[in-house]
C-alpha positions as CSV (number, residue, x, y, z in Angstrom):
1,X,219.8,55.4,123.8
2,X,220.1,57.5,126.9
3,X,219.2,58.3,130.3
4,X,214.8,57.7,129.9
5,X,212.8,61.6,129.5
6,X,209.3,62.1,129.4
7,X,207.3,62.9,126.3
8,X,207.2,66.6,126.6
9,X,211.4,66.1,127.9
10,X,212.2,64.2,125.2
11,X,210.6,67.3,122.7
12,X,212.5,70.1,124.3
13,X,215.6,68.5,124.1
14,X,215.1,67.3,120.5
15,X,214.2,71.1,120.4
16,X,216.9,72.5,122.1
17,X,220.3,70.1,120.2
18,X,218.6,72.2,116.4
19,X,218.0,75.3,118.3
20,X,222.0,75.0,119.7
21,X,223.2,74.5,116.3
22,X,220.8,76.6,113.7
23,X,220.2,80.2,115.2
24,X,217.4,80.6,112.6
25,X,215.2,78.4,114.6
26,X,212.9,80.3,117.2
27,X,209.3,79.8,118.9
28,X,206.7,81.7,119.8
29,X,203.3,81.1,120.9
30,X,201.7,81.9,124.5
31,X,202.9,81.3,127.8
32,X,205.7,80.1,126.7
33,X,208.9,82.3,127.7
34,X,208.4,82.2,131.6
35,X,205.8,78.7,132.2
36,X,207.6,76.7,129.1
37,X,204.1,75.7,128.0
38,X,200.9,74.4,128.6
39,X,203.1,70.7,128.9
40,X,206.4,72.3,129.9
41,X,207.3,71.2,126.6
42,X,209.7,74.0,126.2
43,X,210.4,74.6,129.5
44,X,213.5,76.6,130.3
45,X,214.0,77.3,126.9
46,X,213.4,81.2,127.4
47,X,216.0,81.5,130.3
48,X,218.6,79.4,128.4
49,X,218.1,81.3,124.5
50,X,216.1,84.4,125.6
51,X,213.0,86.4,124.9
52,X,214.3,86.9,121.1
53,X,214.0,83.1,120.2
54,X,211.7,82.0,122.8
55,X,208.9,84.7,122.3
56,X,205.8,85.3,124.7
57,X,202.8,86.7,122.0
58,X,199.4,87.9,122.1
59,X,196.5,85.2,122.1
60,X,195.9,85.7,118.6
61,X,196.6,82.0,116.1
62,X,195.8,83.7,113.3
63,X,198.3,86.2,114.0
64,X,201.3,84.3,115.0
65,X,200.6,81.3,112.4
66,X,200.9,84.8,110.1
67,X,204.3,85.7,111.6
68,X,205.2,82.0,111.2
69,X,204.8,81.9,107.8
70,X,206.3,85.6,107.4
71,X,209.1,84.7,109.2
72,X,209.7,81.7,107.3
73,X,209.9,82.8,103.8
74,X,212.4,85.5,104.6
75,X,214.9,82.9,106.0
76,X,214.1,81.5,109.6
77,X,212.5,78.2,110.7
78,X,209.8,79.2,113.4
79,X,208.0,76.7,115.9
80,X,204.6,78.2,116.0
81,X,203.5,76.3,119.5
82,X,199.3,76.2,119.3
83,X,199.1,74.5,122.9
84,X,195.8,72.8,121.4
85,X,194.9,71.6,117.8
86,X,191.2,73.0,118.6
87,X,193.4,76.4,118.5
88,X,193.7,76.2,115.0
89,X,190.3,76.6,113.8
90,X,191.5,80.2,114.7
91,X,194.0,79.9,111.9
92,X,193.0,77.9,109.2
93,X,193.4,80.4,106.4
94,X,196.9,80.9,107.4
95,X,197.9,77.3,107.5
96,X,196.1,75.7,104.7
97,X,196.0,79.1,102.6
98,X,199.3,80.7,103.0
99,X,201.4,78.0,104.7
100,X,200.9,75.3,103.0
101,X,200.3,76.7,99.1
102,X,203.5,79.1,99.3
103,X,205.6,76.4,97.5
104,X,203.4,75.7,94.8
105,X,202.2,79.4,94.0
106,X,205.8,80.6,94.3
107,X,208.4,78.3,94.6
108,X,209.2,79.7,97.9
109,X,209.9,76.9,100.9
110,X,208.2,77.3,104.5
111,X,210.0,75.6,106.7
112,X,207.7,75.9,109.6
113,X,207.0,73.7,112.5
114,X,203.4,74.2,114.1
115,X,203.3,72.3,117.3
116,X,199.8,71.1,119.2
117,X,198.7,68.7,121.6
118,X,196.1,66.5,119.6
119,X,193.7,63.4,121.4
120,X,191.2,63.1,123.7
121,X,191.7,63.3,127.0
122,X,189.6,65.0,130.0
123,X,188.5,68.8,129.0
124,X,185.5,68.2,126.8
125,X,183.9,69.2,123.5
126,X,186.3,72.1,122.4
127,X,189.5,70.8,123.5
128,X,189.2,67.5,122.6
129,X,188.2,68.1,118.4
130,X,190.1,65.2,116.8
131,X,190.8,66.6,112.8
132,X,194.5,65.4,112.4
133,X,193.0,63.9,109.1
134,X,191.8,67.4,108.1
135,X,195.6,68.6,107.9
136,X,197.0,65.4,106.4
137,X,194.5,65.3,103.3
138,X,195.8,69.2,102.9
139,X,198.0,69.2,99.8
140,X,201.5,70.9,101.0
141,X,202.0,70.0,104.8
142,X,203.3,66.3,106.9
143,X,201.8,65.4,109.6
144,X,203.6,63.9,112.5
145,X,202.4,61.9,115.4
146,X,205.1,60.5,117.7
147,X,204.0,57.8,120.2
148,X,206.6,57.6,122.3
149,X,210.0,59.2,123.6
150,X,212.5,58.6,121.2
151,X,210.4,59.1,118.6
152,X,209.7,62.6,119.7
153,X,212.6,63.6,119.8
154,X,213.7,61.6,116.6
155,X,211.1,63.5,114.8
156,X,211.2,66.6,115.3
157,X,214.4,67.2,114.8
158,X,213.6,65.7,111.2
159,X,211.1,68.2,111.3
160,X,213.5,71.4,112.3
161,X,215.8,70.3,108.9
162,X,212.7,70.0,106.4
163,X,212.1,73.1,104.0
164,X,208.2,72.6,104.4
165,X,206.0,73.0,106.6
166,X,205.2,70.1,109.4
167,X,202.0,70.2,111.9
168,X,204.0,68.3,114.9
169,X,200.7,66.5,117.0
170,X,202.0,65.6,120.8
171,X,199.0,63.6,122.6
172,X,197.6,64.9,125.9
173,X,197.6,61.6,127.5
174,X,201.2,60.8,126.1
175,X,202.7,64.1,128.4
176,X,204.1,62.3,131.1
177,X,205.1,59.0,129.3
178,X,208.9,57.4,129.3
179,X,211.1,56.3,127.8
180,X,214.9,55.9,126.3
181,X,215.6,58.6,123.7
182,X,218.1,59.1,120.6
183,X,221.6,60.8,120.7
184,X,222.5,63.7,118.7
185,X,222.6,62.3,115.3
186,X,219.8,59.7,115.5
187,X,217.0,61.1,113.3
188,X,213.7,59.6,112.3
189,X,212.8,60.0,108.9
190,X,209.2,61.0,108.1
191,X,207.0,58.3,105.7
192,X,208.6,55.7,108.3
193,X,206.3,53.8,109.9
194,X,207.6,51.5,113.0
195,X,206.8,47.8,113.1
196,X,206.4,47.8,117.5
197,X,205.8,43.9,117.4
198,X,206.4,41.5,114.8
199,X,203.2,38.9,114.1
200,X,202.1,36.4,111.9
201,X,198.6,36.5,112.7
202,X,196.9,39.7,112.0
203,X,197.9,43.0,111.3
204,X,197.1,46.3,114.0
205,X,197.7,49.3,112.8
206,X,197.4,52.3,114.5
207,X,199.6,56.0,116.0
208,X,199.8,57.9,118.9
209,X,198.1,57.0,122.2
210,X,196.9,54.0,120.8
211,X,200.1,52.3,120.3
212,X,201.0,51.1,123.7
213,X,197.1,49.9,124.3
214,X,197.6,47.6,121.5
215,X,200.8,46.1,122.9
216,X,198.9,45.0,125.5
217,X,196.1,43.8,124.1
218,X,198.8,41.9,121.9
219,X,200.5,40.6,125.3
220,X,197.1,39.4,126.2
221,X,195.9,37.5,122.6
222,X,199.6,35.9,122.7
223,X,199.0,34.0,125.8
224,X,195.9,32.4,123.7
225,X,198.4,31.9,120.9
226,X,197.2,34.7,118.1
227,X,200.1,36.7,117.0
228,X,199.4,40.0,116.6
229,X,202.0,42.3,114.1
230,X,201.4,46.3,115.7
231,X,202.4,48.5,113.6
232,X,202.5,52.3,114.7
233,X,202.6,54.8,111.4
234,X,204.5,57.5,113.1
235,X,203.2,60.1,110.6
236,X,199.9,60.4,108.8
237,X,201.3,62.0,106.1
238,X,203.2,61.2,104.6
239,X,201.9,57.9,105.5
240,X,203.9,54.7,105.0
241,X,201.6,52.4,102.6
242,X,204.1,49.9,102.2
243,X,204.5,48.6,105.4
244,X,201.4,48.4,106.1
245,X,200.6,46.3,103.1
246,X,203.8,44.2,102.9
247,X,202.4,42.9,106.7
248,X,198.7,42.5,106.0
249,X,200.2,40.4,103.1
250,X,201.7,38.2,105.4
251,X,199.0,37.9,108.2
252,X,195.7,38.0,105.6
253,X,194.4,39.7,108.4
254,X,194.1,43.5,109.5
255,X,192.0,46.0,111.8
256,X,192.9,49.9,112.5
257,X,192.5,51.7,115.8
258,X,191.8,55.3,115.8
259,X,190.6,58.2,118.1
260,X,189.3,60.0,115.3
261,X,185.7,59.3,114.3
262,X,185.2,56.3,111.5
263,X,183.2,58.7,109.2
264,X,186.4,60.5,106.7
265,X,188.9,59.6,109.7
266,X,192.4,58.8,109.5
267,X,191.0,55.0,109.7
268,X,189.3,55.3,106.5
269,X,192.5,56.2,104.3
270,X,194.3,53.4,106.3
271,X,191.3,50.9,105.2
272,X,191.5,52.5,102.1
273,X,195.3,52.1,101.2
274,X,195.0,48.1,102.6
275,X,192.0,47.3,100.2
276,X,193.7,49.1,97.1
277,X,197.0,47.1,98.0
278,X,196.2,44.1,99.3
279,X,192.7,42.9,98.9
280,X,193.8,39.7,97.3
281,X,195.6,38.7,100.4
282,X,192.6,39.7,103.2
283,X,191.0,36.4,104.5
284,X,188.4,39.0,105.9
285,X,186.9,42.0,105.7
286,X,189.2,45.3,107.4
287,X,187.7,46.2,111.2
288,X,187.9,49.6,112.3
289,X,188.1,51.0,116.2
290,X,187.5,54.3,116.3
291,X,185.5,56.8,118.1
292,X,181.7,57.5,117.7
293,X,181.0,60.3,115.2
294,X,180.1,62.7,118.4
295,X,181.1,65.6,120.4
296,X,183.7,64.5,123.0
297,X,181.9,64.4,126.7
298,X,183.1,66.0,130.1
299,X,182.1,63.4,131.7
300,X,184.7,60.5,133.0
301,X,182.8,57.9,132.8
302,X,181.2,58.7,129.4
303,X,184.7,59.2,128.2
304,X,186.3,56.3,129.4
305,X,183.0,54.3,127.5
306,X,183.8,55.6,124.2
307,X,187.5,55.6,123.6
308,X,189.1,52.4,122.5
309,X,191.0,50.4,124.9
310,X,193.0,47.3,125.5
311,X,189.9,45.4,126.0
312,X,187.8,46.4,123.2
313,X,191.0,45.9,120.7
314,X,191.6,42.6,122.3
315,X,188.1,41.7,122.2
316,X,187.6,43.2,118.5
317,X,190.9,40.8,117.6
318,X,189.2,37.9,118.8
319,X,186.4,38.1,116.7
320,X,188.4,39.6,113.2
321,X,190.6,36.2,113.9
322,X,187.7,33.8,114.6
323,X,186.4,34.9,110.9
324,X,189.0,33.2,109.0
């Protein structure tokens, strides 16, 4: 591991070690050349490879995601930077259409990367639409969701490799984070999930933002002696069963924490997956943690009451454990 980057650091240099060694890899989206990004996730990156592979374009998704794609099945491997997953309501048909269905129709790969902030964070109702689940039940593309530094980077340079396309999620809240990252070489495969803290008690699954708030409501059930097992999936697609149910196997116990709203969320496949794997093992019913099925408020306060936190996993641990 290496000298500790930030979340968006730890990106651009994943981003920069495939773009130094494949010169078919180039990204364009807006304000990206000059300001590196809405998260300075690429920052620099147009001064070091120049306006040909680091390209400024109009503020049109459906229009570069149909570049991407163009670009793609005549040879190159474009990062189509969104900024915002709300962006892509603006370019559905050209994702889940033409990107994703180009294999199957034609036999033709797409390796594209399309790269969004996803979560909630302050900014309200339209930038703050949580539908990563939309994209991983959409036959044809993975869906990554790195939690953490070395991850990041370990992932999307996976990505940059693959001959399909990958929707790369990079959470608003998770900008700023640190941490150690990978040389090189040191890839993360994608179906991988990451066991963060081994357990005997229950199992926590969750990805993203989440991750490090169930580490420390895990810190806080150890000193009361409940073990808690956190695993963080890493991608949602494709999703690593197994792991999940080889460690709900061991603890008979196991609850889900999820930004996305319970009602067809990325929780429900989780539950879902755990019930049709290992039901026989559960000592209770599966708990969920998850947003309310509503518009995401502007509001501070309001927002801080509705998103899962240390406490409310702690607290919802408590009770899942005091059920056996």
């Amino acid at each position: 591991m290496t000298t500790p980057l930030t979340y968006s650091q730890a990106y651009r240099e994943g981003v920069v070690e495939e773009m130094a060694t494949n010169d078919r890899i180039f990204i364009m989206g807006t304000d990206i050349l000059l300001r590196g990004g809405h998260f300075a996730q690429v920052a620099g990156l147009g001064e070091r490879f120049g306006a040909e592979r680091v390209r400024d374009v109009p503020i049109s998704e459906a229009a570069m995601l149909a570049a991407g794609v163009g670009s793609a099945i005549c040879g190159m491997r474009p990062i189509v930077d969104l900024n915002f997953l709300d962006f892509a309501f603006g370019c559905m048909d050209e994702i889940c259409n033409q990107a994703v269905k180009m294999s199957y129709m034609f036999g033709i790969a797409v390796p594209m990367v399309i790269r969004a902030t996803n979560g909630i964070a302050y900014g309200g109702a339209q930038h703050n639409n949580v539908i990563e689940s939309w994209f991983a039940e959409m036959p044809g593309i993975n869906v990554v969701v790195p939690s953490n530094p070395a991850d990041t980077k370990g992932l999307i340079k996976t990505s940059l490799r693959l001959s399909e396309p990958v929707l790369f999620l990079m959470h608003k809240a998770l900008t700023g984070a640190r941490g150690p990252v990978g040389g090189p070489d040191d890839l993360i495969p994608l179906g991988n999930a990451r066991i963060c803290r081994r357990g005997r008690d229950v199992t926590v699954v969750t990805y993203g933002v989440n991750v490090q708030k169930c580490l420390d409501a895990a810190d806080k059930l150890a000193d009361d002696g409940i073990d808690a097992e956190v695993i963080d999936l890493r991608t949602l697609f494709p999703l690593d069963r197994e792991t999940v149910a080889e460690s709900v196997r061991r603890t008979g116990l196991a609850i889900v924490v999820d930004e996305s709203p319970a009602y067809g969320g990325v929780s429900a496949e989780i539950v879902a997956s755990i019930q049709e794997a290992s039901f026989d093992y559960l000592d209770a019913a599966i708990a969920r943690i998850t947003a309310p099925h509503a518009p995401i408020p502007q509001s501070p306060a309001l927002l801080s009451a509705i998103l899962p936190n240390s406490a409310t996993i702690e607290a919802a641990v408590r009770k899942l454990v005091a059920r056996r």
